[in-house]
C-alpha angles and dihedrals in degrees: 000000000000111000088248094050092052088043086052087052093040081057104045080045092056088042091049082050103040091054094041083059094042096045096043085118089071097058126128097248101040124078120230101196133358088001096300125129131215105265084036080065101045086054088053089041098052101039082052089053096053102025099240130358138198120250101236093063090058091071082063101052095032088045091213132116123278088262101044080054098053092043090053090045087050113076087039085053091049091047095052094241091115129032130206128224130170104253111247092232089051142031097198097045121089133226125204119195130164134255136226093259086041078062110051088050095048086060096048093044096046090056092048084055095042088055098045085053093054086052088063095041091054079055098061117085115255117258087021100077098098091043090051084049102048086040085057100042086049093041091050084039090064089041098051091045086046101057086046084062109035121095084205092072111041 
């Protein structure tokens, strides 16, 4: 490997660091407002968005396996904020829908988010946000296709 090609990876390594550090607040354990995570909030958000969803589609937006689901739509079950209804087409599928209390967090949530999204915004250089953003959407893009390809992180 040439000296600039390993430079180029030893930067890409300290980005991919610096923003697993930075984003730490949208993992999947720590809550980000009234005791909801990230991905707590994506289920809210997305059931909001649809009315109600089956479970099984959240596998798809959340991208996680069908465990990892149900342990995330637990605790939101448990705390009244979803409910839980056999779907009509199918005894054994499952709807979520929110309550009224599931509601009223998803809002409040949703404008803690929005606030901590214009922060960053106000951090990025004027006349640069829609360079930053393309940068990033190229830059997951490679990862993702990457980590398709790589043996490493199978």
């Amino acid at each position: 490997m040439s000296t600039n090609h390993e430079q180029h990876c030893r930067e890409i390594f300290t980005v991919i660091m610096t923003l697993f550090r930075e984003i730490r607040c949208c993992s999947r354990d720590e809550a980000i407002c009234l005791g909801v995570t990230f991905h707590q909030f994506v289920i809210l958000d997305a059931v909001a968005e649809k009315g109600e969803m089956d479970l099984a589609e959240l596998h798809g937006v959340l991208s996680v396996e069908k465990s990892t689901t149900t342990r995330l739509v637990n605790p939101l079950l448990r705390r009244g904020l979803l409910r839980r209804e056999k779907a009509p087409h199918d005894s054994r599928a499952v709807k979520l829908a929110l309550t009224e209390a599931g509601r009223e967090t998803h809002l409040k949530v949703r404008d803690c988010l929005l606030a901590f999204f214009a922060g960053i915004d106000r951090n990025i250089p004027a006349g640069q946000r829609d360079g930053v953003l393309e940068a990033v959407r190229i830059f997951a893009t490679a990862i993702r296709k990457a980590a398709a390809q790589c043996r490493c992180c199978a």
